[in-house]
N, C-alpha and C positions, 0 to 999 in steps of 0.2 A: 233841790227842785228848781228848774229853769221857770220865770216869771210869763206869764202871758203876754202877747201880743194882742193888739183889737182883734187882728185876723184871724188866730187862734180862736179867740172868747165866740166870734161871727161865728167860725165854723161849728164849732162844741154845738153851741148856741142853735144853728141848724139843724144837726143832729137830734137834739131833743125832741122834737114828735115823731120823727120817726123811730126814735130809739122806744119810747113811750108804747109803741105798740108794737116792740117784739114781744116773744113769748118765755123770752129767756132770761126775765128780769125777776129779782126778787119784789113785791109789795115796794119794800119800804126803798130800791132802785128807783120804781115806778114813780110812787108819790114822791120823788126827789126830782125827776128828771121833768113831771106836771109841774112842779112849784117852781124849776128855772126856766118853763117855757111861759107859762102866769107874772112870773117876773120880768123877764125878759119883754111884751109885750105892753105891761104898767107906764112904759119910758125907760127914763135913764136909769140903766140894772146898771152894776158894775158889781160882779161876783167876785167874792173873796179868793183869795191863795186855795183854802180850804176846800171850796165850792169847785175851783177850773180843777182842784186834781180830782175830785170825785167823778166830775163830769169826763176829765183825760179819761181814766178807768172804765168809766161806761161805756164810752165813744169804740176807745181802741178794742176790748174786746166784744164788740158789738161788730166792730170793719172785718175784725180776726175772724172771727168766725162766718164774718160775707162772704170774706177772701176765699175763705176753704170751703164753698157751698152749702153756709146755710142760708142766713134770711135774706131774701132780697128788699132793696130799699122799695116803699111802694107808698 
């Protein structure tokens, strides 16, 4: 596993509320993806190795599946 960048962490980091209110997430996604944008907004987050790859995972098949018409960002 490649280490995160700030840039990276920003973009993840962005993605969580919109990812929050697709429809294609599991609960325990959801209340993962509320708790890093509650975090994120407390001050200085700085999420684990752990955390950025759950978050990689949510992101990318959240884009994957934009890419090929489903959810739109809104």
């Amino acid at each position: 596993m490649t280490s995160a960048g700030s840039g990276e962490v920003d973009m993840l980091l962005h993605y969580m509320p919109i990812v929050v209110r697709s429809h294609d997430l599991t609960d325990w996604e959801r209340s993962f993806c509320a708790s890093m944008v509650k975090r994120s907004k407390a001050g200085a987050f700085k999420p684990s190795h752990k955390q950025i790859a759950t978050m990689r995972r949510i992101v990318d098949a959240f884009r994957s599946k934009d890419a090929n018409g489903g959810v739109i960002d809104g």
